[in-house]
C-alpha positions in Angstrom: -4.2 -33.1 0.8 -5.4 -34.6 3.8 -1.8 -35.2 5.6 -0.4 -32.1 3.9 -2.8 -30.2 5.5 -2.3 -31.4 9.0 1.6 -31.0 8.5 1.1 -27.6 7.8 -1.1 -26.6 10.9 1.6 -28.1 13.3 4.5 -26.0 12.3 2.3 -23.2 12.0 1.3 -23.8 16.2 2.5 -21.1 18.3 5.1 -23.4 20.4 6.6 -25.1 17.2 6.2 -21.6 15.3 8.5 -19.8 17.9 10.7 -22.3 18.4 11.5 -22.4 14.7 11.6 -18.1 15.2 14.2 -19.0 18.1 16.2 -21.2 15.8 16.4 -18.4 13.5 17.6 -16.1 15.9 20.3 -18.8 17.4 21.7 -19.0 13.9 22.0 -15.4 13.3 24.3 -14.7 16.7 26.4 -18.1 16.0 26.8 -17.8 12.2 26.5 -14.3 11.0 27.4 -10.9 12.0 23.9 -9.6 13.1 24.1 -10.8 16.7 22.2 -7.7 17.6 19.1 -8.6 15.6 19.3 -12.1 16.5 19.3 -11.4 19.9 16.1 -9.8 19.4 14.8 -12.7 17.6 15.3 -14.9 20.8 14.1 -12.2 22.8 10.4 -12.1 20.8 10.7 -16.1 20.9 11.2 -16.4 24.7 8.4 -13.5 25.5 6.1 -14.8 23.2 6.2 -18.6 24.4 6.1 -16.8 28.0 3.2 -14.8 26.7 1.0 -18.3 25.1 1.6 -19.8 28.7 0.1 -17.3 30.5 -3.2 -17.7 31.7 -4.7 -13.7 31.4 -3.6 -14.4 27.6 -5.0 -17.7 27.1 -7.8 -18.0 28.8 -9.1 -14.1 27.3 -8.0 -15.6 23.6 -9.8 -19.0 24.1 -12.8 -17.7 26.1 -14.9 -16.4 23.8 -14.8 -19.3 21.3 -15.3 -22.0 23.8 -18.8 -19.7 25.4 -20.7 -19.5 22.4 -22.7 -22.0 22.9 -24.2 -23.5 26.3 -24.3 -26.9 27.9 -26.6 -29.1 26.3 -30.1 -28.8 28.5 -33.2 -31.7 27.7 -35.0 -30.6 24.9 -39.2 -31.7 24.2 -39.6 -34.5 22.4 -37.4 -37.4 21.2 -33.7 -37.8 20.1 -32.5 -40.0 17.1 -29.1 -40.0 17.2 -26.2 -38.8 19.9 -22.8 -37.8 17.9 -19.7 -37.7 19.5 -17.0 -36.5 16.6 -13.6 -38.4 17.2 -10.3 -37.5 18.9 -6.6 -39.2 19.4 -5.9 -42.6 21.1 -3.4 -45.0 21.4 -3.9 -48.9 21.8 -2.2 -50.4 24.4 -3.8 -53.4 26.4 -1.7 -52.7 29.5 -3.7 -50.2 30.2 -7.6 -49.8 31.2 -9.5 -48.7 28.2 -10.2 -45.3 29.3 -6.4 -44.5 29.9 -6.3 -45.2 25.2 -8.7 -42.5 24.8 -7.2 -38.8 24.9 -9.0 -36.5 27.4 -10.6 -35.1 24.7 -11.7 -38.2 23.3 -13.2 -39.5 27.2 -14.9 -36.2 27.9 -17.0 -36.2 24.6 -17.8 -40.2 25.1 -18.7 -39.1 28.7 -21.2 -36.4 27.7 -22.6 -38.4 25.1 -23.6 -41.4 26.6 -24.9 -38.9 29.2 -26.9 -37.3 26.4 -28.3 -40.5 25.1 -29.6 -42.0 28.9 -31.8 -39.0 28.6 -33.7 -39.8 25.7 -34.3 -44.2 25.6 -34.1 -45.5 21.9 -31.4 -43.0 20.9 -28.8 -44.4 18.8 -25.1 -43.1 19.7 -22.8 -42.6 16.8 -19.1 -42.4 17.1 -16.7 -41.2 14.2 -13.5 -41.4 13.7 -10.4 -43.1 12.0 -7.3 -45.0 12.9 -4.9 -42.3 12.4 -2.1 -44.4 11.9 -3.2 -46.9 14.5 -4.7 -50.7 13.7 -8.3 -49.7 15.2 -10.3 -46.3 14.8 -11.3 -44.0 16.8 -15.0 -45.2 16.3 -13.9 -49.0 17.6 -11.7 -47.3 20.6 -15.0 -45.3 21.9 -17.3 -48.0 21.1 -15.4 -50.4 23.9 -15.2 -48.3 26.4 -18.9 -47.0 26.3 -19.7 -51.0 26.3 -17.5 -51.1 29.4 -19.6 -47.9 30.6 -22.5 -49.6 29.9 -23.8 -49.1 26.4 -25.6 -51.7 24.6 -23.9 -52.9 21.4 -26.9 -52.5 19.6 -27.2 -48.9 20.3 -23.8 -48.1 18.8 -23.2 -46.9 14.9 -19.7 -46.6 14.1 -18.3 -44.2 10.8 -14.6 -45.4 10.9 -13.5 -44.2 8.2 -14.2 -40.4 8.8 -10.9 -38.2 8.7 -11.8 -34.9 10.0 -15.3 -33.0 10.5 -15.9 -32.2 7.1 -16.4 -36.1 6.4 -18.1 -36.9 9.2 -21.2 -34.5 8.7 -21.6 -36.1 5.3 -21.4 -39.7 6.5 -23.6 -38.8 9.3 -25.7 -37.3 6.7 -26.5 -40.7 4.9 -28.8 -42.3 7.2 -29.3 -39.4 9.8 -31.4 -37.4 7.1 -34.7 -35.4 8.7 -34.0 -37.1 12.1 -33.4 -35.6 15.5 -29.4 -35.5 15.8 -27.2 -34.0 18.9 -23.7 -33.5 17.9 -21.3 -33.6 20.7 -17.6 -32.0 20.3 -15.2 -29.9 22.1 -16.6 -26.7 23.0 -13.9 -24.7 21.0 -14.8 -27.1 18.2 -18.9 -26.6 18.1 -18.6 -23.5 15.8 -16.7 -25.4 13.5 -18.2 -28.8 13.6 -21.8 -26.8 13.1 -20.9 -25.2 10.1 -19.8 -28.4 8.3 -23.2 -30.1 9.7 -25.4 -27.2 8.3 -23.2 -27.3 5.3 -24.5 -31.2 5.0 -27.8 -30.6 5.2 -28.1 -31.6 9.2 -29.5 -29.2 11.9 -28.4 -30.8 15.3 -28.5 -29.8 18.8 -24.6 -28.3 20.0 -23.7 -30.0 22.9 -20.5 -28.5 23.9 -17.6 -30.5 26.7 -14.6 -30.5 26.9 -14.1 -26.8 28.5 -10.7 -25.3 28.7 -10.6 -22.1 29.7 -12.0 -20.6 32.6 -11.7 -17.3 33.9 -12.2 -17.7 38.0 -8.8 -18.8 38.8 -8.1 -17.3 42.1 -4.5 -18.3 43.2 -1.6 -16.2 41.7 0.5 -18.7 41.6 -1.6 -20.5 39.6 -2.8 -18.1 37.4 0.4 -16.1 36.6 2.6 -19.0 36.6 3.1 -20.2 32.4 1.9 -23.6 32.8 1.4 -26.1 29.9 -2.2 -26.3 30.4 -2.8 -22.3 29.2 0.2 -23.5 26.3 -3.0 -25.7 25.1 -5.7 -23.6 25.4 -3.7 -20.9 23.6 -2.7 -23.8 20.8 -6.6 -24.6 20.3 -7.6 -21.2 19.9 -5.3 -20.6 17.2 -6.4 -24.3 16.1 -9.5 -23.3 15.2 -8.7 -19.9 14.2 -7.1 -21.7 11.5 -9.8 -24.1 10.8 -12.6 -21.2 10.8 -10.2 -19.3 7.7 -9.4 -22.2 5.6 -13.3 -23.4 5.8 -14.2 -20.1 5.1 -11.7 -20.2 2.1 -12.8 -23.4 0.5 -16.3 -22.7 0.9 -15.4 -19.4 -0.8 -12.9 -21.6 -3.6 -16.6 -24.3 -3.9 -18.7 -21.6 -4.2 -17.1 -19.5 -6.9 -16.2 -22.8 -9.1 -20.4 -23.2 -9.2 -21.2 -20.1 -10.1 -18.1 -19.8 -13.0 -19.9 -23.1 -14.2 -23.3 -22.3 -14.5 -22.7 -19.4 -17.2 -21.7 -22.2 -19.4 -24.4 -24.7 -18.3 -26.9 -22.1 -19.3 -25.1 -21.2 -22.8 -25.3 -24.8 -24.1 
């Protein structure tokens, strides 16, 4: 279900999505008589990749998820545990560690361990699996906040977490009643909260990993389709996605309890 589901979301991406739209439209004008209509196709594909480029579009799409909640600020008292929720990497040993970890993956770490310096005797968790690779995520982020400075001691790893859903439960085992930040993409925190409350945890957001921004001055810049608005176009929709199928399996868990407990009660 796992892999199924991820295969899924990447065709239905806006790049790959209008590509495969394109395609269609390509094979009309070679292969059929409805050039017409498949010009039109290719037309919608080539404005609508123009369009998820575009910054006005991106950013105004993107925007509002990533500002819902602020920058983590010191709260009173003590912290437990510092989460950062896992991201990509690659292992390659010709290259410095921070260079295995994906952007994503650096700026959570980063913000983490800047979270934890805060608050002495907080234990940092990092989640995460291999993802196809020999080492997880977990082991990936765990050497390169050594190499930042990190004591080994100070580390828990869940290496075996797939996705968010997991790691609030295995975070839930031994974090319990405890004080708990939970660091993750800012376009993620909505999300990741959800699955955390869902678990039984109440932790602090403490959103990175900002994408869009809406003070970009230069035109050339800002009405220029780059690859950088592609992604925070793609990450919007991302989570879109990820908000309406957690929202639909909550729904799916929820109505399988209550069309059991007629029977419980009849026996």
């Amino acid at each position: 279900m796992f892999e199924l589901k991820k295969i899924v979301s990447a065709l239905v991406m806006p790049l790959p999505a209008l590509l495969i739209i394109g395609f269609i439209g390509l094979m009309l004008i070679m292969f059929t008589r409805k050039q017409k209509t498949g010009c039109f196709v290719v037309l919608f594909s080539f404005i609508g990749i123009f369009l998820i480029a575009f910054q006005p579009v991106s950013s105004r799409l993107l925007m509002p998820i990533e500002r819902q909640y602020s920058a983590f600020l010191p709260v009173d008292g003590s912290i437990d545990y510092v989460m950062v929720l896992g991201s990509g990497h690659v292992v390659d040993d010709t290259i410095p560690p921070t260079s295995e970890l994906s952007r994503t993956g650096l700026m959570r770490l980063a913000e983490g361990i800047r979270i934890m310096r805060i608050y002495p005797g907080a234990k940092l968790i990092l989640s995460g699996y291999g993802g196809g690779s020999e080492e997880s995520n977990a082991r990936m982020m765990a050497k390169v906040a050594l190499a930042l400075g990190v004591s080994k001691s100070d580390i828990i790893l869940l290496e075996t977490a797939k996705d968010t859903w997991e790691e609030a439960r295995q975070a839930a085992a031994f974090v319990k009643h405890k004080k708990l930040v939970l660091v993750t993409s800012a376009s993620h925190m909505q999300r990741a909260l959800n699955e955390f409350h869902s678990a039984g945890i109440d932790p602090y957001p403490a959103p990175t990993n900002y994408l869009a921004q809406k003070n970009v001055d230069q035109a050339w810049v800002k009405y220029t389709p780059r690859a950088t608005y592609l992604e925070q176009t793609e990450r919007f929709w991302h989570e879109s996605l990820g908000l309406i199928w957690q929202s639909l399996r909550d729904w799916v868990s929820d109505y399988d309890e209550t069309a059991v407990e007629p029977a419980k009660s009849g026996v």
